[in-house]
N, C-alpha and C positions, 0 to 999 in steps of 0.2 A: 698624635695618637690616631688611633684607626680602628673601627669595630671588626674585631675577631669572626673569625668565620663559623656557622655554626656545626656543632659534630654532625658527623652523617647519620646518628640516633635520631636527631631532632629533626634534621629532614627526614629522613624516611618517616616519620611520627608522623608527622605536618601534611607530607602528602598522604600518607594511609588515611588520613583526617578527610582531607579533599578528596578524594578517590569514595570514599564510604558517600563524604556528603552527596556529590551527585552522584551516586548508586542511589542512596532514597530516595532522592526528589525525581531517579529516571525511572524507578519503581515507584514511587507511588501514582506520577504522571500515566504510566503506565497500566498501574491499577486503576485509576479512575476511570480514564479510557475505556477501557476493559469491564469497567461495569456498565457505562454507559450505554456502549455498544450492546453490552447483553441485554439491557433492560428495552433499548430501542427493537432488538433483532426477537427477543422473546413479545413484542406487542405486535412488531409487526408479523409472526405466526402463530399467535393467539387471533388477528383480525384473517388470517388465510385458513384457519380451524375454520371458522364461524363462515367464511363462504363456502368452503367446503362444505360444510352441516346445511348450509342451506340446497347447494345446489344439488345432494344426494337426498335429501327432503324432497327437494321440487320432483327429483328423477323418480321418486317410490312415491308419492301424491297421485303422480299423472297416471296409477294402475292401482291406486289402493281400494276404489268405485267399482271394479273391471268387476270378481267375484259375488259382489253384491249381486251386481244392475243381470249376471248370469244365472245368479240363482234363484230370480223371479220371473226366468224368461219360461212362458208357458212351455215350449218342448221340452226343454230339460228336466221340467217337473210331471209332466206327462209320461215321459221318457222312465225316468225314475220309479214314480210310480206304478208302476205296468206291474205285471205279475213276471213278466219274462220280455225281454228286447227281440225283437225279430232282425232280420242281417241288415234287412231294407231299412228301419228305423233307426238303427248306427251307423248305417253307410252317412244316410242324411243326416247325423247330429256331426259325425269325426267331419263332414265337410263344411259344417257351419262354422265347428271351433276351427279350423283350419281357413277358414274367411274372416275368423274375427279375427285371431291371432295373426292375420297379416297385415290386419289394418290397424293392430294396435301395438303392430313391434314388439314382442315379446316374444321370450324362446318356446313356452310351452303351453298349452290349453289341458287341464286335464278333469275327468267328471270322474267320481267317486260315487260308487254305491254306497249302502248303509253298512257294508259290511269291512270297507275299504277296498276294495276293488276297481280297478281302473276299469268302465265301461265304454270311453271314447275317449279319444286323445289329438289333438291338432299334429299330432305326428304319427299318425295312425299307417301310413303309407310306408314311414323306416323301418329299417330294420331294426333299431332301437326303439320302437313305439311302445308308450307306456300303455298299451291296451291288452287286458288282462292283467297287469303284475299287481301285488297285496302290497298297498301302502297303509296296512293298519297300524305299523309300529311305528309311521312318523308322526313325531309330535304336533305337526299341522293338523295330520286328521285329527289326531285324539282330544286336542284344545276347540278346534272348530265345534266336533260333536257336544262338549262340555258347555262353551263360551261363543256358539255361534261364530268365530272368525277368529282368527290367529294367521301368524305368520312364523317362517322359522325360515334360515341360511343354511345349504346344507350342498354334498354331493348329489348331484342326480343319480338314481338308483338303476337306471338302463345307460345313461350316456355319459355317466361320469362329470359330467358339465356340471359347475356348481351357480347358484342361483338362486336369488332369494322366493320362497316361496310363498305368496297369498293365498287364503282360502277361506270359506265362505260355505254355511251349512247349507242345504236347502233342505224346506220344512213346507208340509203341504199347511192350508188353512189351522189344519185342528194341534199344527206346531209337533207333529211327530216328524221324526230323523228320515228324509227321502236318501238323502246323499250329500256329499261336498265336491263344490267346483274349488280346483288348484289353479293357480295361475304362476307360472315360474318367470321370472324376470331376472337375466343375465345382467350384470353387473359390471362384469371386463372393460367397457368403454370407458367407464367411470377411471377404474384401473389407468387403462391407456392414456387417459388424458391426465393422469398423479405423475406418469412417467415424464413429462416435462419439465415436470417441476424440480427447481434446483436440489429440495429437501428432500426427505426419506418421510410419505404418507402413507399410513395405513390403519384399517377398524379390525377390532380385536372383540373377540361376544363376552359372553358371561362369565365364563373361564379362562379366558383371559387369554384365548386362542386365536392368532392372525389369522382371518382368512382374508382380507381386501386387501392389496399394498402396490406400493408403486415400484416395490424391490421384488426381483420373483421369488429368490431365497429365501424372503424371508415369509414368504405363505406358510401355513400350516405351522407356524411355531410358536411356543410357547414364551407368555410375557415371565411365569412362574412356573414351579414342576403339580401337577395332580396328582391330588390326591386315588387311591384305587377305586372310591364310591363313585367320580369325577372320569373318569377315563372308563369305566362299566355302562355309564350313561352314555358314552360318546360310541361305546361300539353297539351298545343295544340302540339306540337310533341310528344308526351309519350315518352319521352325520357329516364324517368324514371319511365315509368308504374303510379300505384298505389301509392310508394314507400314518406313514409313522409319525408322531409329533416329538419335535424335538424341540428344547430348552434354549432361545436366542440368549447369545453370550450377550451379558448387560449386567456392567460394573459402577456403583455409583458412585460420583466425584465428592460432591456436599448433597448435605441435609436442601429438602425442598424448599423453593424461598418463592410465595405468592406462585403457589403452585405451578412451578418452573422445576425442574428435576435435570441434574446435570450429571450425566452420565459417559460411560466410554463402553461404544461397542467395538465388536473385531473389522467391520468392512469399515466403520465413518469416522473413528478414535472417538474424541470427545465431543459429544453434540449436547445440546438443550433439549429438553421432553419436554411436552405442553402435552395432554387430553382433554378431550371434551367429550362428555358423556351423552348417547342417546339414548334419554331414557324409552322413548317411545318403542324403540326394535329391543332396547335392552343392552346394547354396544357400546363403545367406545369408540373416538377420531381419536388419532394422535397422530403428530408431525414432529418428527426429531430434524434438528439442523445444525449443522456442522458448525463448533465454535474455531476453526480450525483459522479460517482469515480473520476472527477477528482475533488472537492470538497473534497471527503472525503481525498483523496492522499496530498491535499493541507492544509485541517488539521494536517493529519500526519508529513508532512514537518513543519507546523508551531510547533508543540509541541516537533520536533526532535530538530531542530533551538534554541527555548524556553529551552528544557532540557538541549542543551549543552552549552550555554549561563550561563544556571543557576547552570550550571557544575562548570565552571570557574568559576563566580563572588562567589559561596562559597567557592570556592580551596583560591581565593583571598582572602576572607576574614578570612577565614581558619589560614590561614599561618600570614594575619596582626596581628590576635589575638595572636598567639601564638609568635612573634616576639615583640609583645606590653605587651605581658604576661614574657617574657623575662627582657624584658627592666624595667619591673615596677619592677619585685623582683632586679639584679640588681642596681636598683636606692636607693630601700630601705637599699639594705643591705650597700649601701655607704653611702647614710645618716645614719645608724647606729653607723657603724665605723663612722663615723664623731664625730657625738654626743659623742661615749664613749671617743676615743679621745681627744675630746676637754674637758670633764668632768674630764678624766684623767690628762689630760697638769693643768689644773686649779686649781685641788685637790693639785698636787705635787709643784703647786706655791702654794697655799696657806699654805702647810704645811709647805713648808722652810719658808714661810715668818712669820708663826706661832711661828716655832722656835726661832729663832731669836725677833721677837716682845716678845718673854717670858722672854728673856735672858736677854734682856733691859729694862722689866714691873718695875713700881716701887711698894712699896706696896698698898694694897687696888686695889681702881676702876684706873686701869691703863691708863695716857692718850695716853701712845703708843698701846696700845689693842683697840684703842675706832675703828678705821680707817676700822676694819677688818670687812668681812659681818656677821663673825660666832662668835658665841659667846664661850669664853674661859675664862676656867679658869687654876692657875698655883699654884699647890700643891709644897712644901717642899718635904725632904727625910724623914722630920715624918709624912709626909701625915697629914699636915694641910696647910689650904686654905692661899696662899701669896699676891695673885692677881687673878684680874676679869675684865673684862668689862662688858659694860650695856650693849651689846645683850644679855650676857649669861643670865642675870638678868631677861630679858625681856620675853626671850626664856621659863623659867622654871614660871616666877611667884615667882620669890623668896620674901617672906618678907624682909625689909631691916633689920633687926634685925639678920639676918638668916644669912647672908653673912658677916661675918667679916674675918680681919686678924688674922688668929690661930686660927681659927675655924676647928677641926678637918673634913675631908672631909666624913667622916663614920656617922655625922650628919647629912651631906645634903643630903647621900644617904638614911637614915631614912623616911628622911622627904620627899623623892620623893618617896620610900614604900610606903607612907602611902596613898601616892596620887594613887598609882596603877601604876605611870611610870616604875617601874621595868621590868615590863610584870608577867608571869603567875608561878607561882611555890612559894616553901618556901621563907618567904622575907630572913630570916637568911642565907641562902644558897646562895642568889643574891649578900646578899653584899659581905660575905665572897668573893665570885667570883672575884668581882671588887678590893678589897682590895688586893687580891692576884696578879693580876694583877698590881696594881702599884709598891708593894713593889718588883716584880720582874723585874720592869722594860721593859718589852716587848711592843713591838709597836702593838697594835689591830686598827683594825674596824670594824662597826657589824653598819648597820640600825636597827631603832626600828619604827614602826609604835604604834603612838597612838590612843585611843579613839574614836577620831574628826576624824580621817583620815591624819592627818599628821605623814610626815613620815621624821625622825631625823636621819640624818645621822651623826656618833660617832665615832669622829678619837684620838686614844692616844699616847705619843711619849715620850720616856725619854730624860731627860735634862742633860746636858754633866757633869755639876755638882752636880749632883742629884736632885731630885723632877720629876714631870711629869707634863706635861702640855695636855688639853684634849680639842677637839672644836667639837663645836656641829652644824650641817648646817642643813638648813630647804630644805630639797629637795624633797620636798611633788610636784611642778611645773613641777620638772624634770621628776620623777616618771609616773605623768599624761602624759608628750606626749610620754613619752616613750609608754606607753601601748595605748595610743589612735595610733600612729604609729602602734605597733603591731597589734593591733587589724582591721585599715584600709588595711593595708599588706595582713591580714587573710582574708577580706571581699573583697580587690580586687582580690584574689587569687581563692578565691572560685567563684567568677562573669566570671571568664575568664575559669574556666575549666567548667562552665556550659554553658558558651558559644561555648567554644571547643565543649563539647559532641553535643549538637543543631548542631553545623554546620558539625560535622561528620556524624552525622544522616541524614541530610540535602541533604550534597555531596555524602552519600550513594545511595539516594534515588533517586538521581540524574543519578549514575550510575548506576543504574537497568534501570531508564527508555531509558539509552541510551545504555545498552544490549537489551531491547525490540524492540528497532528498528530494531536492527542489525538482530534478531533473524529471527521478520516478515519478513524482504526482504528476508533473507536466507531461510527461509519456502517456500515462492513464487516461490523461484526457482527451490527446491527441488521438488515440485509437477507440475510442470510444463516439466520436464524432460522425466519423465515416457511417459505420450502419444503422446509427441511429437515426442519423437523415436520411439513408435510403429506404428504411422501412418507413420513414413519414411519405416516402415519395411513391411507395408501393401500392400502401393503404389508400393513397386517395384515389388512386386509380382501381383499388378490387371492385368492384360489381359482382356478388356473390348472389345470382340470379337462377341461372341455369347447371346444374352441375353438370351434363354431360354435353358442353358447351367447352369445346378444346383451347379455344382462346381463352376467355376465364379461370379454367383450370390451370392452364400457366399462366396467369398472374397472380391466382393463387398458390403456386408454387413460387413463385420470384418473394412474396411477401413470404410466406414460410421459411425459404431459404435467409431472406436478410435478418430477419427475428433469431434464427437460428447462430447466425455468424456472430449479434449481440452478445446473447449468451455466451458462445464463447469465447469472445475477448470479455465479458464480464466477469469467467470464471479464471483467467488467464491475466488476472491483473497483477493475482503474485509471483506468477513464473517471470514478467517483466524485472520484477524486483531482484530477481533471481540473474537475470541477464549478467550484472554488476559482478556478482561475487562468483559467477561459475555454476552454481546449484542448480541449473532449470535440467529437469529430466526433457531429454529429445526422445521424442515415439517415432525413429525414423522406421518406414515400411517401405515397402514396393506400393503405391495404388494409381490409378488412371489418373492423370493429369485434365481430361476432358472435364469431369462434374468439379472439379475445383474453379477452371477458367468459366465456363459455364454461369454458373451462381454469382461469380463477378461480372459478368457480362451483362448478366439481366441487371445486376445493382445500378451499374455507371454507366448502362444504356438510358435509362429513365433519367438519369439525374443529368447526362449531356442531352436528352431532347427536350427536360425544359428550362435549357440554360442557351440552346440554339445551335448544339454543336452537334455534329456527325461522328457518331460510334461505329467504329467495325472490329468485327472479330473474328478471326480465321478459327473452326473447331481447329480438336486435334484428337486423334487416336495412344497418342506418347502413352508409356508406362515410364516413370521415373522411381527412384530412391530417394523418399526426403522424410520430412515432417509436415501432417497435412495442415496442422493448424499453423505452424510456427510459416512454410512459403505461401501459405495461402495470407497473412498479413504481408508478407514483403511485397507481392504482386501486389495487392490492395492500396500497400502505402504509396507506390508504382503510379496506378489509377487515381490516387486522390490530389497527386500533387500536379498531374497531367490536367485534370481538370480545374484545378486551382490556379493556373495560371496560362490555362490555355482562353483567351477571351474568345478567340473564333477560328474557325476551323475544323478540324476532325479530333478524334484519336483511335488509333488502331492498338488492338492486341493482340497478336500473333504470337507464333512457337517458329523455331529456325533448327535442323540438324544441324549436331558440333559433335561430327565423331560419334566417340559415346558417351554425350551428352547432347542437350538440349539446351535453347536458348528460349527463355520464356522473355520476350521482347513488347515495351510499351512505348509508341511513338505518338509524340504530340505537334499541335503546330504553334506552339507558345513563345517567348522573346525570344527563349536561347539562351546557355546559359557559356558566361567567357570562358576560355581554355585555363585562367589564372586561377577560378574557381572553383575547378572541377573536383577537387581536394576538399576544399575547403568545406563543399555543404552537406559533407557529410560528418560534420563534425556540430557537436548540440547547440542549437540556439543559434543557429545559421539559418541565413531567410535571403530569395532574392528581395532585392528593393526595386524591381519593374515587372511588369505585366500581373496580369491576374487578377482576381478578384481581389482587393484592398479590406476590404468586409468580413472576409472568411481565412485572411491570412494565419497560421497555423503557428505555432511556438517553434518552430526551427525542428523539431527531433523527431521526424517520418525518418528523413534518410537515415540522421545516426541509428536509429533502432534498427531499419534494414540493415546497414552492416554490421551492427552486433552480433543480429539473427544470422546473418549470411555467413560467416565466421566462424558460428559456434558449430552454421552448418554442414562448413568444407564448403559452401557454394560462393562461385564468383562473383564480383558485383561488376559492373563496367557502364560507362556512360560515354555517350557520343553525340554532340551537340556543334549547334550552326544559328550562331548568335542572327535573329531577326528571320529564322528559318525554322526552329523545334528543336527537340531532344529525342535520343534515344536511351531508356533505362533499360540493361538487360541484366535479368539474372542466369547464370550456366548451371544447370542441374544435372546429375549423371543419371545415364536410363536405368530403367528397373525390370525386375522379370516379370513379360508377360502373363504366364502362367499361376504366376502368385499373387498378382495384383484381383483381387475382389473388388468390386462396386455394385457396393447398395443401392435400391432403388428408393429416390427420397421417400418421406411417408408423407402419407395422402392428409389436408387436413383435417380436423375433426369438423364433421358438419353443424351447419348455422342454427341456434336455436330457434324454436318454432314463434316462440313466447313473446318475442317483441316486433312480432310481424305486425304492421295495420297500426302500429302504437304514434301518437303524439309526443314531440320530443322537442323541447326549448332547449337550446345552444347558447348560453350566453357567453361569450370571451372574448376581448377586444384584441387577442393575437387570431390575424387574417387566417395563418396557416393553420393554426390549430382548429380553427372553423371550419376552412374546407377539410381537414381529416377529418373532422367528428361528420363530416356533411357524410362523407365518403363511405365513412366503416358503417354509420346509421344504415344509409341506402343501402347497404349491402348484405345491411339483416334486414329488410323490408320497413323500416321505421320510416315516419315523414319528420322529418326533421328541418323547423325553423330556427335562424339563423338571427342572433343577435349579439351587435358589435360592442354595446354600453347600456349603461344605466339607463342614458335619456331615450337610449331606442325602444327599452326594455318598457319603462312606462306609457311611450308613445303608442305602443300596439298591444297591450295587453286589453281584454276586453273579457266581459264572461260569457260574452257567446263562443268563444271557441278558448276553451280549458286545454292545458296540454295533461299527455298523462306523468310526467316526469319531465322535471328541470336538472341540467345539466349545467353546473352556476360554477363562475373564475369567481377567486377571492378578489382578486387586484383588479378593477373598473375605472382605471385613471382615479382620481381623487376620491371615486367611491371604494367603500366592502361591499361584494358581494351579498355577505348574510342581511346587511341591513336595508338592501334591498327587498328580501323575501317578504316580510309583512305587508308592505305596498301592493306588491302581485298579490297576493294569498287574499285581501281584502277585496279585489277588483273582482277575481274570480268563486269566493265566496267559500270556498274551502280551502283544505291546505293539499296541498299538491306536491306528490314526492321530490324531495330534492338530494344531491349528490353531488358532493363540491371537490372540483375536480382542478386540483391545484397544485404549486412548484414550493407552499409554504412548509414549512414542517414544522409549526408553533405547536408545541403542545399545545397552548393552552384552545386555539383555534379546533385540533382535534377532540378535544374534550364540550365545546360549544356546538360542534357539528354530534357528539352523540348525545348529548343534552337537548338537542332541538328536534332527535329523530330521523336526522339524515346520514346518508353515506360521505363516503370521505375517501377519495383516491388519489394520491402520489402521483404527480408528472414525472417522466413519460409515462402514459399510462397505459400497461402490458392491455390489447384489446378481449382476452380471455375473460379478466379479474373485475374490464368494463360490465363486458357481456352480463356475468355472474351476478354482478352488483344491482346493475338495472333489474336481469329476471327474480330477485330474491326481494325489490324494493316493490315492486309490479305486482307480484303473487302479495306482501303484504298490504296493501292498499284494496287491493281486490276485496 
């Protein structure tokens, strides 16, 4: 017996079964993901609201005094005072607000009669000078006069320039209305420095109206539509000039969850909304952020989940097949042996019993022979017919006439000749055959198939006192299952190793796509490495001292550029992913090939001087046709692996003419790589095993992603190597048109804050490098910065004669925490002293201890902007 195969209903069932199963558990892996992320990505731009709010706080603090400390200065209320201004007493005032306003950075100075009338203005000299124009309809003045002091955001009324405005009544002794000082404060910097930021930042006022943002589009637009009482107000104060407000398209996804709002606009699709209310101006922060990577990251996770799911349950079913493919041959070949056995037990009873029933036959139709299934007959020693029974009879068709006693048997074989029973050949020759056989006595058996298809099995035996006796069995039933057996044997055989192959295939396929994963995250990382140590390499070297100081200036450009390259390969980690399946969008243009090589040059110049090795770089003027992000990593991957295995020596980068194209070429003086190779390592997870740094060796997948990139780009890759001499990497890229190629001039960075100049600054972290950076970037906002490697240094030198003003504290202190250090110091120096823990851990529960005790809390690597910010916002509060 054999288990039947199941109907193709049941499998298709079975797998719809399995197919659904892991769809939920790739979906719900999926989902969880997916919330995780969100709830991570929405705290982490809930804690960049909250710097923000500080650092636009700090920016409107440092002018919120200005108005006051002007509207008790004696001239301007003398001034004020007066019955009538003579030309001489306003020359002398517009040149004083035009001296203060230079020394306190701000766009505009302006003095207000009682009437609202602009009487002097710090821009008294332009041709847009606010002296003389009626600023009585803005609400500055009208609140000042009211409420002593107000402020409002608005267009400038002569310059269009928008800017928030302060002001300040001035009142002689007896508290009657002299005038108002205005002080207008431009905002745009604020602006410029949102635009770096990866998210979509901007403050929206009372009505719910953008005017700050880091998008320009979206200035001047509406978070809701206004009402006509709402937009009456807005043109009787021209608050917004001219300027039409229109309605930002914003569709929301779910209901608000811990005031998080998940929304889809037209330029970002679906992002996250957080705000954070000021109530102080009246405003609104908000930071939208694109839920868009964590999406795609949560597909990925669903299909990694999915593949290895689908890993197993083909491994499973893999191994049942061929375990059930076992079992089935097995089972048949016992039911075989069964069968012949029990054919053979049967036979060798029947023929003793044959025997014997012969011995006993009487003459003629015997009725001891009658009992038997087979039919026989039982010849003398003269080979004529003594006995028979009626199967044999039955079997052949014999006539009765045909079968008698002493009927020679050499008759009957005739008479079955004639029939064609003999089989094929001379009849004379078949009988002879059989006749010989008897007179010799020997025992035969031989099947015969006839005609019909029945098939006679023919067994002969000598008899102890001579004659022979011969049975003939109809085993045509047997025959058939033997071969329908056989034949099902052969067809479950075949079913199961076609199965096999499918599910080989299957669990192949399965494990490629769960190499792909592997591959991508190890990609990610690989190209993430490169600028992140050269901006460690940048920063320690800035000295941000002198701004108009040309050496410093480019190195603060070489650090703005590597920061900048960061970001995008931090934004470009899913187009990698993208590689694989075809989908990456290529931005091929025409642009100068010069500021691309350039920005590499300053990176893996710094990082070969302090590794001992000699950089050279040939400029170039080239215009090419590429992708600036996608050959600016190929060259890059170029440079990182030239340095990774160059122990001494140089490396040059140069450009070569090729026709029309160019040859962007990187030569090194490293081992050398064999001509057997040259193939080879460019293929994933390929690594030389000599020369190079041992320390910094890399996952094998620089060159494979260069030739993915190179490929997708039409550009050439080619390599030429001289084993115990160096290598040449070159890429061939085709020229571009001069004339259409544009090049930006980098942007300048934004200048140093004032606020932690002169400041006291504890460094504690036992990683050396991360010490001299923080040494590094400190000194370059004028901080003095002590350097501490451990815990036991920490209390070795702490003293209360010299307090620092801020602690800069690692979590990890060899076998110490960080936090539980603090108390130690805090008690020596007799107050508590700002701290800011500045670490690689991401424990909640660690950031929930850090805002429980009152300190900052910053994520390794730590962007030196977010530093900046943190310290001036911990620094003003202590103050």
């Amino acid at each position: 017996m054999y288990d039947a195969p199941r109907p193709r209903a049941q499998i298709a069932a079975i797998t719809l079964v399995v197919l659904l199963a892991v769809a939920a558990v790739a979906w719900a892996a999926a989902a969880e993901y997916q919330r995780r992320s969100l709830a991570a990505s929405a705290a982490q731009a809930g804690e960049q609201l909250r710097l923000q709010d500080d650092t636009l706080q700090a920016l409107i603090e440092r002018y919120r005094v200005l108005p006051a400390v002007l509207a008790l200065d004696p001239q301007v209320q003398s001034t004020l005072s007066a019955a009538g201004i003579d030309d001489a007493e306003r020359a002398r005032l517009n040149r004083k607000l035009a001296l203060i306003n230079g020394a306190a950075a701000t766009s505009t100075l302006t003095l207000l009669d009682r009437d609202g009338v602009a009487v002097a203005a710090s821009n008294w000299q332009s041709s847009d000078s606010n002296v003389g124009v009626d600023y009585q309809f803005r609400p500055y003045f009208q609140d000042a006069v009211d409420h002593d002091s107000a402020s409002f955001y608005a267009l400038g009324v002569t310059t269009s320039v928008p800017g928030y405005f302060l002001s300040q009544a001035v009142r002689d002794q007896e508290g009657r209305l002299l005038g108002v000082v205005v002080v207008k404060l431009v905002l745009r910097m604020q602006e410029q420095a949102w635009k770096h930021l990866p998210d979509a930042v901007f403050v929206s006022d009372r009505l719910g109206v953008i005017f700050l943002s880091s998008r320009d589009d979206w200035r001047y637009r509406q978070l809701h539509p206004l009402d006509a009482a709402e937009l009456q107000r807005l043109t009787d104060t021209r608050q917004y000039g001219d300027t039409t407000l229109t309605t930002l398209d914003l569709t929301p996804v779910d209901t608000p969850r811990d005031g998080v709002r998940r929304v889809r606009v037209a330029d970002i699709g679906e992002a996250m909304w957080l705000s954070r209310p000021l109530p102080e101006q009246g405003w609104t922060l908000h930071v939208m952020r694109s839920t868009r990577p964590i999406r795609i990251a949560a597909r990925t996770v669903a299909a990694s989940v999915a593949a290895g799911l689908l890993f197993f349950v083909l491994l499973g079913l893999y191994l049942q097949q061929r375990r059930r493919m076992v079992q089935l041959r097995e089972r048949g070949r016992v039911e075989l042996e069964r069968l012949v056995a029990q054919h053979a037990t049967e036979i060798r009873t029947a023929q003793d019993g044959l025997v014997q029933a012969a011995r006993r036959a009487d003459y003629g139709e015997s009725p001891s022979l009658q009992h038997l299934p087979q039919g026989v007959c039982v010849i003398d020693a003269d080979l004529r017919l003594v006995a028979w029974n009626r199967r044999y009879v039955e079997l052949f068709r014999f006539p009765p006439e045909l079968i008698q006693v002493g009927r020679p048997i050499e008759e009957v074989f005739r008479y079955n000749a004639a029939r064609g029973l003999l089989g094929p050949g001379p009849v004379e020759a078949a009988i002879a055959r059989r006749l010989e056989h008897l007179r010799a006595g020997r025992p035969h058996m031989h099947e015969r198939e006839r005609g019909d298809g029945t098939v006679i099995e023919i067994r002969g035996n000598p008899l102890p006192d001579g004659g022979f006796v011969t049975s003939y069995a109809d085993i045509t039933a047997y025959k058939q299952a033997a071969r329908e057996l056989r034949s099902l044997a052969d067809t479950l055989e075949r079913r199961i190793e076609a199965r096999t192959h499918d599910l080989a295939e299957a669990t192949a396929e399965a494990e490629r796509a769960n190499r792909y994963k592997t591959r991508f995250v190890a990609a990610a990382v690989h190209d993430l490495l490169q600028p992140l140590n050269a901006a460690r390499m940048f920063v320690s070297a800035l000295r941000e001292r002198v701004e108009n100081d040309h050496s410093l200036r480019g190195l603060a450009d070489s650090v703005d550029g590597a920061l900048s390259a960061q970001d995008e390969i931090l934004g470009s980690l899913l187009d990698i992913s993208r590689l694989e399946s075809g989908t990456l969008e290529v931005r091929r243009r025409d642009l100068a090939l010069g500021p691309v090589l350039d920005s590499l040059a300053r990176e893996i110049g710094v990082l070969a001087e302090s590794r001992g090795l000699r950089f050279r770089y040939h400029p170039t003027r080239a215009v090419v046709c590429s992708d600036e992000a996608l050959l600016r990593r190929i060259v890059q991957n170029f440079l990182s692996n030239a340095l990774r295995y160059t122990a001494r020596g140089s490396i040059l980068l140069g450009v070569r003419q090729a026709g029309d194209a160019v040859r962007i070429e990187v030569w090194d003086t490293g081992p050398g790589i064999p001509s057997a190779q040259h193939a080879v390592i460019f293929e994933e997870f390929r690594r030389l095993d000599t020369g190079g740094d041992q320390g910094e060796r890399g996952a094998g997948l620089g060159l494979a992603i260069v030739d993915r990139i190179a490929r997708l780009l039409g550009h050439r890759v080619s390599l030429r190597s001289w084993p115990g001499r160096g290598s040449v990497f070159a890429v061939t890229v085709p020229r571009g048109d001069v004339l259409a190629a544009a090049v930006a001039p980098p942007p300048r960075p934004p200048p140093v804050s004032s606020q932690l100049s002169g400041r006291h600054i504890w460094c504690v972290d036992d990683d050396p490098r991360v010490r001299e950076g923080l040494a590094a970037l400190l000194g370059g906002w004028g901080c003095e910065a002590t350097l501490i490697a451990s815990a036991a240094q920490a209390r070795s030198r702490v003293t209360a004669a010299a307090v620092p003003d801020l602690v800069l504290l690692d979590v990890r202190l060899g076998d110490i925490l960080g936090p539980d250090l603090v108390p130690d110091l805090q008690a020596v120096w007799g107050r508590e002293v700002p701290v800011i823990l500045v670490t690689a851990e991401h424990d909640p529960a660690l950031r929930e201890q850090a805002r429980a005790a009152g300190w900052g809390w910053l994520a390794k690597p730590v962007a030196p902007a977010a530093l900046r910010a943190l310290m001036t916002q911990r620094l003003l509060r202590s103050r």
